[in-house]
N, C-alpha and C positions, 0 to 999 in steps of 0.2 A: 594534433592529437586525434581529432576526428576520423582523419583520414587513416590513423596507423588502426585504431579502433574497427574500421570498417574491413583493413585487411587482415587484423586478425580473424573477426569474424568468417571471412572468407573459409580462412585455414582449420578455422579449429570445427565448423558446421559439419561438416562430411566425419570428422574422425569423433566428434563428442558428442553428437546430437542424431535424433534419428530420424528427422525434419530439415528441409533448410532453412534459408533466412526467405526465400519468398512463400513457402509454406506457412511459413511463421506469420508473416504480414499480411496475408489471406485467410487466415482465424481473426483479425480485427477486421477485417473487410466484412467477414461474414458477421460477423457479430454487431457491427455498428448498422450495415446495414437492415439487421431485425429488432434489435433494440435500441434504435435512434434516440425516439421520441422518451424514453423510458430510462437512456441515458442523461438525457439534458432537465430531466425532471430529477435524478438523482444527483445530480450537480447542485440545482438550484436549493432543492433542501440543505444540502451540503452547507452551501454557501451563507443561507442563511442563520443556520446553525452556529456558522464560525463567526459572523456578524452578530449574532446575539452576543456569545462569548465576549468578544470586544468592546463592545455599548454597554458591558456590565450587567446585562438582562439575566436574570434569574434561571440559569437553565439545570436543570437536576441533574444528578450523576447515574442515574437510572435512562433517562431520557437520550443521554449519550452514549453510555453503554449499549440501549435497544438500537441507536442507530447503527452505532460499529458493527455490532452484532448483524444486523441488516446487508449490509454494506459486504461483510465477508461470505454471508449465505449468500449474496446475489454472484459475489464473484465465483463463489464454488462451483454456481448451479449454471447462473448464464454462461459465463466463459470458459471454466475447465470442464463440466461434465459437457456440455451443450456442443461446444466446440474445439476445442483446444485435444481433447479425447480422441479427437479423429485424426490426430496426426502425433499424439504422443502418447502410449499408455500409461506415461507416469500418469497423467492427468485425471486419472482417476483416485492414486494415492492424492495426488496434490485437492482433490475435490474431497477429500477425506477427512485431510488437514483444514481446510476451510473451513465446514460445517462444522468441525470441531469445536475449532475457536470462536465463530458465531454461538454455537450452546457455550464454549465458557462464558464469553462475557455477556449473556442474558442468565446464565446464572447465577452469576455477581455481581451482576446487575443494582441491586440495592444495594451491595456492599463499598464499589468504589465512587470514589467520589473525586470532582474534575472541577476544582477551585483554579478555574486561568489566573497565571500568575501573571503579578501586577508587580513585583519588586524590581523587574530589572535585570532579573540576574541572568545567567548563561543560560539555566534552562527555559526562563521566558523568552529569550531571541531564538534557541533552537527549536522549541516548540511551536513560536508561530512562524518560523520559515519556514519549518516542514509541512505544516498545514496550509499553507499560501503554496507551495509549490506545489501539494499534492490537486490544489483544485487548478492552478496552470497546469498543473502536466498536459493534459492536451492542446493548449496553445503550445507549449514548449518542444512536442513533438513534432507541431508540425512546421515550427523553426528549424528544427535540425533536419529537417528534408522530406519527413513523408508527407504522403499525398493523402486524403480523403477519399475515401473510405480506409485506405489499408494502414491507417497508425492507429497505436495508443491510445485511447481517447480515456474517459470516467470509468469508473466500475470495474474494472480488471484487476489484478492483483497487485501490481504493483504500487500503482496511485492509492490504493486502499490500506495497504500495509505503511507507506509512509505517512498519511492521514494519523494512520491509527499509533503510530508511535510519535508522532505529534502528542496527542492527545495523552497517550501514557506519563509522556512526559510532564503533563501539567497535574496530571494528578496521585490523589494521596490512597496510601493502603490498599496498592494491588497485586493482589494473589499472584506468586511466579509463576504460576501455571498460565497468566495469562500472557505474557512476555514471550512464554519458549517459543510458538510457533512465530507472533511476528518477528523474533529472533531468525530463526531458521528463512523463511522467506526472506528476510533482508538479502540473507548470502545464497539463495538458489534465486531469485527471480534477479538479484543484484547482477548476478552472472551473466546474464544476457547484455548487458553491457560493454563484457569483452565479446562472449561468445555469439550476439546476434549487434556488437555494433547500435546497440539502445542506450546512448547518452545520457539521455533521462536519466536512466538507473543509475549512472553514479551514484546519486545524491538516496537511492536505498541502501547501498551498500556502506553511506557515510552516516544515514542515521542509524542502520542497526550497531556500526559500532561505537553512535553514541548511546543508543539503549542501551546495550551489552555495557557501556564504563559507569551508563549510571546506575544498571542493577550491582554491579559491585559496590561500587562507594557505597549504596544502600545495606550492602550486606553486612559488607563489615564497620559502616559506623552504628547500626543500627538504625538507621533512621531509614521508615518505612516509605516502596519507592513510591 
């Protein structure tokens, strides 16, 4: 699968994309190598974050919110306007979308709130695998073959956006507004999976469409997602 992965890629970069695939992988080079140090300090909050969560420690629904929020303004700024711009013009829309979603969810910030679920059920095993994968993703990238400097590593968009629908998923009474665009990302950065042969991304395009089943079930039984 890898392999057919990698020659689609091949095929589809020239005719759908207006970068190739070592273009591509030369926006993480440059990026990991100006914010290293700034990436592995944004991991470790991360991480501890998600540890709290687990250990049962009291962590507010504001307090997680300011981080997501965080987390998408850095991906906007560091890696689509900073660099990712210089080899694509969407990158700019896409840095758009970013900030966006960073002011939504610091503006609702007080309103949602992120009870980790302890029952058991389907959404508690989806929610912390997505968030365990999202903090491996850079070890996981660079299992499937890249090299240091030029892989995937923290703080990019896609490790951020499945973080971030991890954590949707644990929690209660959030505004649809805040869903659309991790919705949307799921299936435009998911894309790089066929189209740049980024394995990793499977597993966005798996959880945006478990966000997308569970903002429905949410819709129509009523029960808030």
């Amino acid at each position: 699968m890898g392999r057919g992965l990698e020659r689609l890629a091949e095929d589809q970069e020239v005719v759908s994309l207006p970068f190739t695939r070592d273009q591509f992988f030369d926006v993480f080079a440059a990026y990991n190598e100006h914010f290293g140090p700034a990436v592995v300090v944004l991991w470790l909050a991360t991480a501890c974050g998600f540890a709290a969560l687990l250990l049962g420690w009291t962590v507010s629904g504001r307090v997680i919110s300011l981080g997501l929020a965080a987390h998408w303004a850095w991906a906007g700024i560091a890696y689509h306007l900073v660099f990712f711009s210089k080899i694509n013009r969407a990158a700019w829309l896409f840095s758009g979308l970013f900030l966006t979603e960073a002011i939504l969810l610091g503006w609702y910030s007080r309103r949602v709130r992120f009870p980790f679920p302890r029952d058991r059920s389907l959404r508690h095993w989806v929610s912390q695998f997505l968030i365990l994968y999202a903090l491996a993703y850079p070890l996981l990238a660079l299992v499937e073959g890249n090299n240091l400097p030029r892989s995937p590593t923290f703080g990019v968009p896609c490790p951020t956006a499945i973080l971030t629908i991890g954590l949707l998923l644990t929690a209660e009474s959030v505004p649809l507004a805040i869903t659309i665009i991790p919705l949307l990302w799921a299936f435009i950065g998911g894309s790089a999976a066929f189209l740049l042969g980024v394995r990793t991304d499977l597993a966005l395009l798996a959880a945006g469409v478990g966000l997308l089943t569970d903002v429905i079930i949410s819709r129509t039984s009523g029960r808030a997602l």
